[in-house]
C-alpha positions in Angstrom: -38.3 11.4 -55.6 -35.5 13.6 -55.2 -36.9 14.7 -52.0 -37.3 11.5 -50.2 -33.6 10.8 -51.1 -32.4 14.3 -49.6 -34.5 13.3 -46.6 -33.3 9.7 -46.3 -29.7 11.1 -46.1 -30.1 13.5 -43.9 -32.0 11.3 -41.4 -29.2 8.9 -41.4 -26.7 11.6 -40.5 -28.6 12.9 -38.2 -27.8 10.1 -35.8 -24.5 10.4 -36.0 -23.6 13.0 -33.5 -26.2 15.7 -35.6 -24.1 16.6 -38.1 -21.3 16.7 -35.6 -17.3 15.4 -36.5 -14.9 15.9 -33.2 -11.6 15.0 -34.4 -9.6 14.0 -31.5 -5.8 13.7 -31.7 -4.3 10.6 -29.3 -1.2 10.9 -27.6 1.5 8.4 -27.3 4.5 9.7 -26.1 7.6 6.5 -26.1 7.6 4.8 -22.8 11.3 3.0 -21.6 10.4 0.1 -20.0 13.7 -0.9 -18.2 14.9 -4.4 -18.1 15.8 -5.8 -14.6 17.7 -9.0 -14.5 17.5 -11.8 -11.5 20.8 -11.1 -10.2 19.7 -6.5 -10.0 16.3 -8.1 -8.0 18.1 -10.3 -5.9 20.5 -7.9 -4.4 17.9 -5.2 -4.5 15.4 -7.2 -2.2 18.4 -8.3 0.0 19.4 -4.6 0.3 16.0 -3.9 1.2 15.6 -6.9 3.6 18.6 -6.1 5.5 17.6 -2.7 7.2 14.4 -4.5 8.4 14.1 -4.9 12.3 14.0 -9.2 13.3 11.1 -10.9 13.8 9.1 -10.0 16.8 8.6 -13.1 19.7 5.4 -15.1 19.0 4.8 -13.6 22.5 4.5 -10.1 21.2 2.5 -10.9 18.1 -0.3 -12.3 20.4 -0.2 -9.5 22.9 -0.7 -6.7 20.0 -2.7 -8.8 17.7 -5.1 -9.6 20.5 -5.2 -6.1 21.5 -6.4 -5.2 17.4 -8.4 -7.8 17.6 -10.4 -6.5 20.4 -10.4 -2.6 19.0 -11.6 -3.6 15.6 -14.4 -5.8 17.8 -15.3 -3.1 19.8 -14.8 -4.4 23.0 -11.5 -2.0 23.8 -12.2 2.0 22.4 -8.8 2.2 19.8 -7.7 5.0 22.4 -7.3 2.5 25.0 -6.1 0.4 22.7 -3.5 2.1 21.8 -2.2 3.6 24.8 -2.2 0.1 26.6 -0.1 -1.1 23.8 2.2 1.8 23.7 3.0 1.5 27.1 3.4 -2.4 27.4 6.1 -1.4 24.5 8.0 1.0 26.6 7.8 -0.8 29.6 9.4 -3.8 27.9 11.6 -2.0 25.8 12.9 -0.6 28.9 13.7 -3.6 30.1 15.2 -4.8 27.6 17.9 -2.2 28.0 18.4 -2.5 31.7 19.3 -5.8 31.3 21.5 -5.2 27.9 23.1 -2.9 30.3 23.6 -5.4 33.0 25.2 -7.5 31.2 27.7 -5.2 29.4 28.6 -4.2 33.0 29.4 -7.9 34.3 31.3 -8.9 31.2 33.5 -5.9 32.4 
């Protein structure tokens, strides 16, 4: 009888982990969770906003998201994609400054 009881115990702790015990220690180290009122965000996100460039023309968003449009399609390689939208960019950009620059000289 004795025997059976030995062997009833032992079968029940053998599937737990084979006679195994992993004790396994749990870090928790104090987190500081910091407390932002309104007011901190507000000026934070205004801060932020303010070094942002204007809003492109409708024009422009057209032009470049057409030209994505038709790499991520397929029917423009991204190369050509990219160069035709880099220089559409400069070209515009430089005139954008010739005429800043006319202007500045007529006003004087």
């Amino acid at each position: 009888m004795a025997k059976t009881v030995q062997k009833a115990q032992q079968e029940t702790h053998a599937g737990d982990g084979a006679g195994l015990h992993l004790h396994m220690r749990t870090l928790h180290p104090p987190v500081p969770v910091p407390y932002v009122t309104r007011e901190e965000m507000a000026t934070t996100a205004r801060a932020a906003t303010s070094r942002l460039p204007g809003n492109p023309p409708v024009k422009d968003l057209a032009f470049y998201g057409g030209l994505g449009a038709l790499a991520v399609a397929g029917a423009l390689e991204w190369p050509v994609a990219l160069a035709v939208g880099g220089a559409t960019w400069l070209v515009r950009s430089g005139r954008k400054q010739k005429q800043e620059q006319q202007t500045m000289g007529v006003g004087t």
